[in-house]
C-alpha positions as CSV (number, residue, x, y, z in Angstrom):
1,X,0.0,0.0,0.0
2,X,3.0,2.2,-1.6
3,X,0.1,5.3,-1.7
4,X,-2.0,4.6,1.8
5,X,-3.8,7.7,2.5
6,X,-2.8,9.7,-0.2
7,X,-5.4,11.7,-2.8
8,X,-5.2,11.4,-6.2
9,X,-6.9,13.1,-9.1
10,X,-6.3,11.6,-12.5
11,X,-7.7,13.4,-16.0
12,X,-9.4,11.5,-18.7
13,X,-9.6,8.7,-16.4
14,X,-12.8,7.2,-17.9
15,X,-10.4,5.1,-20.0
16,X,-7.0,3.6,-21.5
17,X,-4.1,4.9,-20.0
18,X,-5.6,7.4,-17.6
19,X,-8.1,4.5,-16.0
20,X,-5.4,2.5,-16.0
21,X,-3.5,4.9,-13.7
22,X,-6.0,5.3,-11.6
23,X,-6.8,1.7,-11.0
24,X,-2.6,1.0,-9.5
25,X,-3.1,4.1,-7.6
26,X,-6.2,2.5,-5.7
27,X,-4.5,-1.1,-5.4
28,X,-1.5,1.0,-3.9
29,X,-4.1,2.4,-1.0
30,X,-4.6,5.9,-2.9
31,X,-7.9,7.4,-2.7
32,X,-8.7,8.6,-6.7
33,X,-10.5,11.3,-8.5
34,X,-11.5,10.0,-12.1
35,X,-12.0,13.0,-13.8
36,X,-13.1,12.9,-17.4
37,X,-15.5,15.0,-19.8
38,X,-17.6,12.3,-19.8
39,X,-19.3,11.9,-16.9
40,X,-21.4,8.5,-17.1
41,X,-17.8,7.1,-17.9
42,X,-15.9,8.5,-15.1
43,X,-18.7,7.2,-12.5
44,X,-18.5,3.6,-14.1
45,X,-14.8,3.6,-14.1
46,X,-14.8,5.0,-9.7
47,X,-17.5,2.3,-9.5
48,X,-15.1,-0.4,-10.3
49,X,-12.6,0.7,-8.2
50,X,-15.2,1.0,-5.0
51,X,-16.4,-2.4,-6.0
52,X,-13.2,-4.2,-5.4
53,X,-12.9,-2.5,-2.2
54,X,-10.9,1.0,-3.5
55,X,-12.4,4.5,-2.9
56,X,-12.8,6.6,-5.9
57,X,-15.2,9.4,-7.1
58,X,-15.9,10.3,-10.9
59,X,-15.7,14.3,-11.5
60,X,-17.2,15.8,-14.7
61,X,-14.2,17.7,-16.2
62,X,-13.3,19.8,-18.9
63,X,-9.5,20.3,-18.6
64,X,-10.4,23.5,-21.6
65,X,-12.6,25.1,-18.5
66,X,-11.1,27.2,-16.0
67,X,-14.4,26.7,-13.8
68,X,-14.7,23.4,-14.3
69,X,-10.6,22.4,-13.8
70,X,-11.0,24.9,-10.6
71,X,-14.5,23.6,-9.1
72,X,-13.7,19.8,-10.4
73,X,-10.5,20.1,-8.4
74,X,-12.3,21.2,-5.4
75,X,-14.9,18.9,-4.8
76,X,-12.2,16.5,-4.8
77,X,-10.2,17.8,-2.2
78,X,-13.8,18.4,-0.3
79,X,-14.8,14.7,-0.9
80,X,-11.6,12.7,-0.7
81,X,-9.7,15.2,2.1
82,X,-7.1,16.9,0.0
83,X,-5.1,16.6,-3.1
84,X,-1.0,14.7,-2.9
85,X,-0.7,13.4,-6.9
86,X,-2.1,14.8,-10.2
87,X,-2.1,13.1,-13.6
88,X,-2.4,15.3,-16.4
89,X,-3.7,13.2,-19.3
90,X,-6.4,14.1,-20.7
91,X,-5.4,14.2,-24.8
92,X,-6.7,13.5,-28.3
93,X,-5.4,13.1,-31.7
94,X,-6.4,14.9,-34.9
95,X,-4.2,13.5,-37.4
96,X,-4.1,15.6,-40.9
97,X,-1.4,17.2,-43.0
98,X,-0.2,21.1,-41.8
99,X,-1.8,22.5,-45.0
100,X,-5.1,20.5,-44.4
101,X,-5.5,21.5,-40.8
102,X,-8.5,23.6,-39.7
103,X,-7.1,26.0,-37.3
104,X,-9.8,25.2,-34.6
105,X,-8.8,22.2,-34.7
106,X,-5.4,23.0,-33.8
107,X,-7.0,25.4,-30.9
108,X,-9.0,22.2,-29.6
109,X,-5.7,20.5,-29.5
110,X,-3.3,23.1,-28.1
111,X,-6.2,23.7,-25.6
112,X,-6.8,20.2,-24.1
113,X,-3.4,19.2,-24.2
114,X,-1.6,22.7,-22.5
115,X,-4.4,24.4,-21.6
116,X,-5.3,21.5,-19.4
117,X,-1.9,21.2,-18.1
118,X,-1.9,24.9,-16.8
119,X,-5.2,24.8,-15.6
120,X,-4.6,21.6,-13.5
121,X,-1.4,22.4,-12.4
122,X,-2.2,25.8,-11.2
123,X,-5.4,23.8,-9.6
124,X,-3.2,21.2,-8.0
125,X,-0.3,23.5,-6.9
126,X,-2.2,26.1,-5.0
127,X,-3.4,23.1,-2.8
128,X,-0.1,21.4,-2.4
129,X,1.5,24.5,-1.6
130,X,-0.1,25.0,1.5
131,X,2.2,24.6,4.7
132,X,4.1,23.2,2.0
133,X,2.6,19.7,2.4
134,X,4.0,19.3,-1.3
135,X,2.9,16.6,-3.6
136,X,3.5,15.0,-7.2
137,X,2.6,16.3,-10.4
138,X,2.8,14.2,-13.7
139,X,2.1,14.7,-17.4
140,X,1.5,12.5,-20.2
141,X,4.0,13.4,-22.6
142,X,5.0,11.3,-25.7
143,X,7.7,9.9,-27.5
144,X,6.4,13.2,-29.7
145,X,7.9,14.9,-26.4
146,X,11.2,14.3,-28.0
147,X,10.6,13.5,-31.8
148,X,8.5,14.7,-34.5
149,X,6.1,12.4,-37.1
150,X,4.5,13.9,-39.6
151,X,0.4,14.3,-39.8
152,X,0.8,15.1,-36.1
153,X,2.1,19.1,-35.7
154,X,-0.2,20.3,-33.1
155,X,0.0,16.9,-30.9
156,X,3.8,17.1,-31.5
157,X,3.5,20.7,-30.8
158,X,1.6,20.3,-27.4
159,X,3.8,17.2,-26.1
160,X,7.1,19.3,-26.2
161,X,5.4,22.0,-24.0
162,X,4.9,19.7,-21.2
163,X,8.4,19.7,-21.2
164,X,8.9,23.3,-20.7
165,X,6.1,23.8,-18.4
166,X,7.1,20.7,-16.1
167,X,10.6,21.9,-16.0
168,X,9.2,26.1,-15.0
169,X,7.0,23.9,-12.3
170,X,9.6,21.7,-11.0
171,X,11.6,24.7,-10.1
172,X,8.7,26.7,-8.6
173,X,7.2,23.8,-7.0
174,X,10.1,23.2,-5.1
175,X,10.6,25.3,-1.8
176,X,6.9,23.9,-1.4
177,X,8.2,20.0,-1.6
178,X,6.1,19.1,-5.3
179,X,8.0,17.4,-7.9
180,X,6.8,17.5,-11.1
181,X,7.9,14.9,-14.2
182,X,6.2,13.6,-17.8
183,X,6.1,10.3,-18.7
184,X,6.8,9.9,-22.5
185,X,5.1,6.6,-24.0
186,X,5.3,5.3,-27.0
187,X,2.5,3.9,-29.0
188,X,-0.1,2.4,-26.4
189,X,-2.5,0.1,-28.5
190,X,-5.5,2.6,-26.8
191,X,-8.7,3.7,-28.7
192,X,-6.7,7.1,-29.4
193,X,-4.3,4.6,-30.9
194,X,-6.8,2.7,-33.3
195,X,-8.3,5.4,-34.2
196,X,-4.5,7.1,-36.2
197,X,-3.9,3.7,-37.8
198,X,-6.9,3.7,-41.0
199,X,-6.3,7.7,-40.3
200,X,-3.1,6.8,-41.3
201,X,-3.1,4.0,-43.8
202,X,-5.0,6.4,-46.0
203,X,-3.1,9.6,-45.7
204,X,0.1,7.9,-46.8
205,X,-1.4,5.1,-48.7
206,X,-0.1,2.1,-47.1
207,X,-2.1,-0.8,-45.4
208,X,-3.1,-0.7,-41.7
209,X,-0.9,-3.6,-41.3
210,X,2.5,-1.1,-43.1
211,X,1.3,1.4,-40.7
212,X,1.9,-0.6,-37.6
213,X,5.1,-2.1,-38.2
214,X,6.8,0.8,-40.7
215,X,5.8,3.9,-38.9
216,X,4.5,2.9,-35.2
217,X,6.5,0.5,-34.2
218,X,9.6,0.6,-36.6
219,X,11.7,2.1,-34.5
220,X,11.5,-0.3,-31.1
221,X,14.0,-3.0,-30.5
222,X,11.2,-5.4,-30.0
223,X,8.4,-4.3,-32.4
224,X,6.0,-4.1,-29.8
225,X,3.4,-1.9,-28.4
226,X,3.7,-0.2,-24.9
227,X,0.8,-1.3,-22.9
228,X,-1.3,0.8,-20.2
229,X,0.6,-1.5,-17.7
230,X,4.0,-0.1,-18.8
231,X,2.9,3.7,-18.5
232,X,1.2,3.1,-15.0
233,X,3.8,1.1,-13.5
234,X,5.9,4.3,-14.5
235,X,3.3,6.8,-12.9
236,X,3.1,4.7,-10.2
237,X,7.1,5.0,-9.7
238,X,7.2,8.7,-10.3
239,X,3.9,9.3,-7.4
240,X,5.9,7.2,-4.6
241,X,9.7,8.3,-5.6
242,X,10.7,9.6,-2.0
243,X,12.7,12.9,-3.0
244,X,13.5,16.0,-5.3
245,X,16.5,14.0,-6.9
246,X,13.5,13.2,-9.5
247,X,11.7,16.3,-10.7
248,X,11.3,18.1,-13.9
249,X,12.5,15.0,-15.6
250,X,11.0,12.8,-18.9
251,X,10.5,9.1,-18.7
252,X,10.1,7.6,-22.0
253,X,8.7,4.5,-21.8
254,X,8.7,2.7,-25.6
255,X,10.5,-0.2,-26.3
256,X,13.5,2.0,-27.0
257,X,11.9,3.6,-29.7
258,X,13.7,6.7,-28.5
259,X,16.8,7.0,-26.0
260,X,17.6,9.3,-24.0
């Protein structure tokens, strides 16, 4: 029970990586927020937490909503008795050459992915900072963190500003004891994930089959997909790592698809 009596909130919870998450947070002894724009799915996802004997509440969320980060983030310090780790992950994927790309599109992107960030953060931190009782912030990066694939500018965009705003909150975060990292997956066969691959095959006019092993997973040493398992054994890691000697760092976890 690596997290007993610690409060988690985790963003687009409702499913793939983010439930995942939030499931080894509540086997470790953590008490989790499952925040998510959709509602219904955020409930289901707490319910099967409570169910095998975890405590978790699902929170309506829109990370793009000041009022609903700040009133989301609230209620779960109200109902769960404070705030110790947040997960940043709410994302999506809009997959279309530069010249092609409606610009609210890139908006809806930029704004859920950094948008969200900021808005949680700031949400998070102005708890955590109180008597300095510190706590753990993490983002969902990418291996697009680091690298750039084409179809993919404002994702690629988004994922290397976590890196600059994790580093700014690292340092701030600091004096007040919260540590702050990103976790960089590679491809995680998620929905998100299924989704890019006929997105794919038909932008570059290869078969699903040429898109998984030539673009997704060509550059692994095993040719094989991360899993949720892999990402949340990482965020899992980064939540009970015991001091500041890890903070405004990047994991990437990818079959050594990139090195650092």
């Amino acid at each position: 029970m690596q997290l007993n009596g610690k409060v988690a909130l985790v963003t687009g919870a409702a499913s793939g990586i983010g439930k995942a998450i939030a499931e080894i947070y509540a086997k470790a002894g953590a008490a989790v927020a499952i925040a998510d724009l959709n509602q219904a799915g955020a409930d289901a996802a707490a319910a099967e937490i409570n169910a095998k004997g975890g405590k978790a509440l699902g929170i309506a969320m829109d990370v793009t909503s000041e009022k609903a980060v700040d009133d989301g983030t609230a209620l779960c310090i109200d109902k769960l008795g404070g705030l110790d780790i947040l997960v940043s992950n709410a994302g999506i994927q809009i997959v279309k050459p530069i010249v092609e790309f409606e610009y609210r599109d890139w908006q809806k992107m930029l704004a859920i992915h950094m948008d969200g960030a900021f808005l949680t953060t700031r949400a998070a931190m102005r708890h955590m900072y109180k008597d300095k009782r510190g706590g753990t912030v993490i983002y969902m990066g990418s291996v697009h963190s680091h690298l750039a694939s084409k179809l993919k500018a404002p994702y690629v965009a988004a994922k290397h500003g976590l890196l600059g705003l994790a580093r700014v909150a690292a340092k701030e975060g600091a004096e007040y004891n919260v540590r702050v990292n990103v976790i960089c997956p590679g491809f995680v066969r998620t929905p998100l994930v299924d989704k890019q691959i006929p997105e794919q095959a038909k932008e570059f006019g290869i078969s699903e089959q040429e898109v998984i092993k030539t673009i997704m997973l060509k550059d692994t040493v095993d040719g094989v997909f991360t899993t949720v398992e892999d990402v949340a054994e990482t965020a899992l890691f980064l939540a009970t790592f015991p001091s500041a000697a890890l903070t405004g760092q990047s994991i990437t976890v990818s079959h050594g698809w990139h090195m650092q």
